[in-house]
C-alpha positions in Angstrom: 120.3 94.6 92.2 117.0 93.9 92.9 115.1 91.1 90.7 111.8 91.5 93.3 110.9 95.1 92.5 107.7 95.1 92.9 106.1 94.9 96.8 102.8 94.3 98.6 102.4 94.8 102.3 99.3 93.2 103.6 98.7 94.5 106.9 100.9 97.9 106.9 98.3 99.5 109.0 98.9 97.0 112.4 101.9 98.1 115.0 104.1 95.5 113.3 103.5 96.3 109.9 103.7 100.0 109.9 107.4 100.1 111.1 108.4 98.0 108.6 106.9 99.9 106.1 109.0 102.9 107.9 112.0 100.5 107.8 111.1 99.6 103.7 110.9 103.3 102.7 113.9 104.3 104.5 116.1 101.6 103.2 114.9 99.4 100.3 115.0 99.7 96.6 111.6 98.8 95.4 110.5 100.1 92.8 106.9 100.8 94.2 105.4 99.7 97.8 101.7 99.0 97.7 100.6 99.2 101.9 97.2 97.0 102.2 94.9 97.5 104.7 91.3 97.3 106.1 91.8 100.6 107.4 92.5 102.9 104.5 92.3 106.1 106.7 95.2 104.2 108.5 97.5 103.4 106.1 96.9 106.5 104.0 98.3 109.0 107.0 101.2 106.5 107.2 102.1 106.3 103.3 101.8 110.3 103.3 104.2 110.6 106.5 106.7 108.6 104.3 106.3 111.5 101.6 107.8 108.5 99.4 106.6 108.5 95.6 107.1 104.8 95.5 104.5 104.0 98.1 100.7 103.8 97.8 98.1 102.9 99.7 94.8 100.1 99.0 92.5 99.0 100.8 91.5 95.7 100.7 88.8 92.8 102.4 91.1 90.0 104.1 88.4 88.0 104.0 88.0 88.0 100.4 90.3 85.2 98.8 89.2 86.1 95.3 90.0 90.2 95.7 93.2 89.4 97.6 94.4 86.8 95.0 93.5 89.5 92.5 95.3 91.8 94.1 98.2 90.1 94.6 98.8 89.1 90.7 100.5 92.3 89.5 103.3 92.1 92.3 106.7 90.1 92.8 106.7 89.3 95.9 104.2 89.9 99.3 104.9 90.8 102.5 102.3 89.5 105.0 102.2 91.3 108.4 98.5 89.9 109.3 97.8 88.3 112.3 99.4 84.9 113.1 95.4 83.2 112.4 96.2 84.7 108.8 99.4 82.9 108.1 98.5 80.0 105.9 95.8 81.4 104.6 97.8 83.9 102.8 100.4 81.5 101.8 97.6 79.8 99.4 96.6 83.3 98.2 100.0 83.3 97.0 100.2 80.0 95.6 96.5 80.9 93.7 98.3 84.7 92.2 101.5 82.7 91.6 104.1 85.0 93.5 107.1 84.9 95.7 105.7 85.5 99.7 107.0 85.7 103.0 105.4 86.2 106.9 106.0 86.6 110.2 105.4 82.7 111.5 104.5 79.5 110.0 101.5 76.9 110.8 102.0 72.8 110.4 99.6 73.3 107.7 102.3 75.9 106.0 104.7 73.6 106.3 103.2 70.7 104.8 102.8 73.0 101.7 106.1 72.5 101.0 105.9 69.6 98.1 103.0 71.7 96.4 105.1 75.0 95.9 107.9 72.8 95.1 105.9 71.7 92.2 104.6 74.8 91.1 108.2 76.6 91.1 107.4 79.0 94.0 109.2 80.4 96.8 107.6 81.4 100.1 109.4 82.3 103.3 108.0 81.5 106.7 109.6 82.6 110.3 110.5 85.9 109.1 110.3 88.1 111.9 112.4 88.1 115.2 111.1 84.6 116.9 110.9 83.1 114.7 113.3 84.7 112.2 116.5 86.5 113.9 116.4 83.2 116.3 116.9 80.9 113.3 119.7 83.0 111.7 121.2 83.1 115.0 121.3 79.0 115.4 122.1 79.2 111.6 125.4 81.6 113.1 126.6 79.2 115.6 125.9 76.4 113.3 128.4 77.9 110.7 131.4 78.9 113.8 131.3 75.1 115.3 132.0 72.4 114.2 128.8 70.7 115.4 125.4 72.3 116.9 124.0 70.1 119.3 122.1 72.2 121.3 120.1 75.7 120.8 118.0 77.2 123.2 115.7 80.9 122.9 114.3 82.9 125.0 112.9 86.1 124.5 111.6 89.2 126.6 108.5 90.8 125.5 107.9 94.0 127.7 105.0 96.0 126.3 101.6 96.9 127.7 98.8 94.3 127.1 96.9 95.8 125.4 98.3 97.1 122.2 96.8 95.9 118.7 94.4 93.0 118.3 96.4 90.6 116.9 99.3 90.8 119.7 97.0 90.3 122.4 95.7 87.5 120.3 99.3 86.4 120.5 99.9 86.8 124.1 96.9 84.8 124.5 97.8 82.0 122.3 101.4 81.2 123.8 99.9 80.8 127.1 96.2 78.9 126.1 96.0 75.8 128.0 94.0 74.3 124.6 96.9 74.8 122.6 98.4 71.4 121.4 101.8 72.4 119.8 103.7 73.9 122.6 106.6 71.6 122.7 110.3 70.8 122.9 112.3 68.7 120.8 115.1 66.3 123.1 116.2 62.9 122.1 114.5 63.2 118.1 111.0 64.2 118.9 108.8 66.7 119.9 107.5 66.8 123.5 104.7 68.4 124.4 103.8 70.2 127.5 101.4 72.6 128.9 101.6 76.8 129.9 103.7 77.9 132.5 106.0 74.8 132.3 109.5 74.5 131.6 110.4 77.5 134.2 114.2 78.8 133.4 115.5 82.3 134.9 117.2 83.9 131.9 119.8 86.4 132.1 118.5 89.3 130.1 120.3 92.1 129.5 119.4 95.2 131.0 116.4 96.9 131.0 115.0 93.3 131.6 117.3 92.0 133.7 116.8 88.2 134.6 113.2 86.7 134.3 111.4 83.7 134.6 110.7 82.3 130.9 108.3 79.2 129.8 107.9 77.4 127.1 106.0 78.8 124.5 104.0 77.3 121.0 107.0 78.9 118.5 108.3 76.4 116.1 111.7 77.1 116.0 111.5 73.8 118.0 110.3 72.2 114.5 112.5 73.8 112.1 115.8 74.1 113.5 116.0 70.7 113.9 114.7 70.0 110.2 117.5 72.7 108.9 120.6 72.0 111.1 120.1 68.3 111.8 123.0 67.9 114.2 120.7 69.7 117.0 119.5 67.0 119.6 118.0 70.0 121.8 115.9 72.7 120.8 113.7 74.8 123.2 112.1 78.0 123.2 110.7 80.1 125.9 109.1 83.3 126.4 109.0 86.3 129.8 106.4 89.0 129.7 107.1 92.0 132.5 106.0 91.1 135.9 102.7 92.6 135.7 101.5 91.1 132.7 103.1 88.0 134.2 100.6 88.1 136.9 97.5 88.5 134.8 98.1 85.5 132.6 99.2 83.2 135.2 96.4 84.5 136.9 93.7 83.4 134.2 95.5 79.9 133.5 95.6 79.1 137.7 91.9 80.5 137.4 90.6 78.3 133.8 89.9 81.4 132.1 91.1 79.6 129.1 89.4 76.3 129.4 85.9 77.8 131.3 83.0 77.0 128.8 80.7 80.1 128.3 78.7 81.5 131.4 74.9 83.3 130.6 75.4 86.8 131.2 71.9 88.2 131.2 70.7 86.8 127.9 73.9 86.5 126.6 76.6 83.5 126.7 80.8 84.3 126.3 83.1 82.3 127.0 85.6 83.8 129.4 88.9 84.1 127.2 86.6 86.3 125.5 85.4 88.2 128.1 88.7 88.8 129.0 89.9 89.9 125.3 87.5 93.0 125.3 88.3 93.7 128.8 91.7 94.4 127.8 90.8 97.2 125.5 88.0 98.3 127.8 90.3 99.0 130.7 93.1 102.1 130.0 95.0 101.0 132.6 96.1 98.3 130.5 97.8 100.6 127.8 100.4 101.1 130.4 103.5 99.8 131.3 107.0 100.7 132.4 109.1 99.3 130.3 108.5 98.5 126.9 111.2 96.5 124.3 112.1 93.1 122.9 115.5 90.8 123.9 116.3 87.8 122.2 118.3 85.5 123.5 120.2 82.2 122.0 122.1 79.6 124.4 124.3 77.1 121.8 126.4 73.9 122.5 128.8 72.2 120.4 132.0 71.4 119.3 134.4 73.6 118.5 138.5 72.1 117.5 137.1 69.1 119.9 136.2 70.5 122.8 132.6 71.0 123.5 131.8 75.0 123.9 128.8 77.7 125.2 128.0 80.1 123.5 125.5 82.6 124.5 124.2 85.4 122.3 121.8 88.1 123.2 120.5 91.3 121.1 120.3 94.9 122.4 118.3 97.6 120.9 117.9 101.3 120.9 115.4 102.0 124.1 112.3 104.0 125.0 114.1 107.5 125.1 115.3 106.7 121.4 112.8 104.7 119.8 109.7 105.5 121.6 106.6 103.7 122.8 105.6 101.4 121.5 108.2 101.2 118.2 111.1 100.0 120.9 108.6 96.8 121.0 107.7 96.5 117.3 110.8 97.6 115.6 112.7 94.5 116.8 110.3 92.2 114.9 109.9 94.7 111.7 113.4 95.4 111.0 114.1 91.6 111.0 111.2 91.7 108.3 112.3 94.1 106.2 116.0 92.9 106.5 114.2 89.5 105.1 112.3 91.1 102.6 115.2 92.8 101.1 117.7 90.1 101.1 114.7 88.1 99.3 114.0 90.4 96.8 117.5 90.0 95.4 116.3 86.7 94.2 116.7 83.3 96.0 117.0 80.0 93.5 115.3 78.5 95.6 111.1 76.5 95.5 108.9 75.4 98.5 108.7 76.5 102.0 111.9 77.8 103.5 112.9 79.1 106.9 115.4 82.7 107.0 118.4 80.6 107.8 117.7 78.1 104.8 117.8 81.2 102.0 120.3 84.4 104.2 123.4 84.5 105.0 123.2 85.1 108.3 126.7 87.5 108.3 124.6 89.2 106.0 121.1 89.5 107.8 123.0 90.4 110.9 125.0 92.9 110.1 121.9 94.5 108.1 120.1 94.2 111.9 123.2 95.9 113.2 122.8 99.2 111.1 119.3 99.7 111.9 120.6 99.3 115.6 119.2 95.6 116.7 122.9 94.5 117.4 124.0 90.6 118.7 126.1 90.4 121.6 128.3 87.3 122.4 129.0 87.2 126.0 132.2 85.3 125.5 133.6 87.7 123.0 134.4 84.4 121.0 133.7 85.6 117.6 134.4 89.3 118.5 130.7 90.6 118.6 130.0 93.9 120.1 130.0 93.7 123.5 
């Protein structure tokens, strides 16, 4: 029974967020959906492909904290599938309207939050997606089988063209930038951080992936599986793109794309990141790609009746012939959303800032991931996964 009945998408018009308004109408009890956008044309086609009664479309200025706050007030809870720059931004829109939220990622600045929606009685749910998200609750999964967790390492496998939406590429672009401060790992009780294309590890993915050079990448798990399962020493998290687009990043980092103050042009000065960010959607070639989907991947240690174990764990999803291009990418990340959102809006007695694996059950959230087909694999058959 749901206690949450009332939902607001922000975003539902992105690649992200329109599958997991698919995913919402095809499996959730709300009693009404509100899908916000800046692109009302957008979201309007999607909400009437739904022919759902419960769902409606608004648009609405991002930019505008008043009209968003306002907007939010009538609701029970929001669903943010903005852009990662959006994240704690929307997270005190929520605190200002005074309802229950949850996103894709989490900032430091999101986290540190925590004591003020303790002491205003909300609730609001960061890491929500796959990685984060599904990568917490599968730490969270281990941590529950052993009898210690020391060690949890992710990796995941992002195969998709480059350019796709904005805030994807903006993505991409982030968990390789040179200028970024937070990419890290946590060993021996702190954080340690390093720079792109470090950290090299060639990780078994299932096929179509197959095994792939993976790098450390900006993702907190590294921060809050440590903070929620405090027996972890080791934490690390990595990240493969598909050869090509392997190429063209490392290509820009060897080259200080990234770090390159702006060059005149004419009469005009950009800096070369930029340069490179409308090049992407200026060149079709870069819609392209051969194989498109998203692995996850979770390496444990412990100790298990004494002995110290392995366990790794892997997901597997539905591919390009089933799912399409690009929803074989994006559905990974929304149904892990709107498995969250769901299992949220049942009510969680719980205030402050809280990670997936802190408020799920993760029995629960992966068997919900199993019936929409993103399924967990233990290649030890330990704990009699699907194999």
């Amino acid at each position: 029974m749901l206690r949450l009945k009332k939902l607001l998408v922000l975003g539902g018009g992105g690649l992200i967020g329109s599958e997991v308004v698919k995913d919402l109408s095809a499996t959730s009890e709300f009693d009404s959906v509100t899908v916000a956008d800046g692109n009302l044309e957008k979201i309007t086609k999607l909400v009437e492909s739904l022919s759902d009664p419960r769902f409606s479309a608004v648009q609405i200025e991002i930019e505008n904290m008043d009209e968003v706050v306002e907007l939010m007030k009538p609701f029970d809870l929001v669903c943010n599938c903005l852009p990662f720059q959006y994240d704690t931004y929307i997270n005190r829109c929520c605190v200002e309207a005074g309802v229950t939220g949850t996103d894709l990622g989490a900032t430091k600045d999101q986290l540190a939050m925590n004591d003020l929606l303790e002491e205003k009685g909300l609730l609001f749910v960061v890491c929500d997606g796959i990685s984060p998200g599904t990568s917490n609750m599968i730490a969270s999964f281990a941590n529950r089988k052993l009898d210690r967790l020391d060690e949890v390492h992710i990796a995941f496998a992002s195969f998709r063209a480059i350019q796709t939406a904005p805030g994807l590429v903006r993505t991409t672009l982030w968990e390789l930038d040179p200028n970024e401060t937070m990419r890290s790992y946590y060993a021996d009780g702190e954080q340690h951080y390093v720079g792109p294309f470090t950290g090299e590890k060639i990780v078994n993915f299932p096929e179509p992936f197959g095994p792939q050079p993976a790098y450390y990448v900006p993702h907190n798990e590294v921060y809050t599986i440590p903070a929620t399962m405090p027996t972890v020493k080791t934490c690390t998290i990595r990240g493969a793109w598909t050869p090509r687009q392997h190429r063209f990043l490392k290509f820009m980092n060897d080259y200080g794309f990234f770090t390159t103050p702006p060059v005149k042009v004419g009469d005009t000065e950009i800096a070369p990141i930029e340069f490179i960010e409308k090049f992407i959607f200026a060149n079709p070639d870069l819609a392209k790609e051969d194989v498109w989907g998203f692995c996850l991947t979770v390496d444990c240690k412990g100790i298990l009746d004494g002995e110290e174990v392995e366990l790794s764990f892997y997901t597997t999803t539905p591919g390009q012939d089933e799912w399409g291009i690009p929803a074989c990418y994006a559905k990974s990340t929304a149904c892990s959303m709107s498995v969250g959102v769901q299992l949220l809006a049942r009510g969680i007695d719980q205030v402050g800032i809280r990670t997936p694996d802190q408020v799920y059950d993760p029995e629960e959230y992966l068997e919900e991931l199993r019936k929409r087909k993103v399924i967990l694999h233990e290649r030890s058959g330990r704990f009699g996964l699907p194999q």
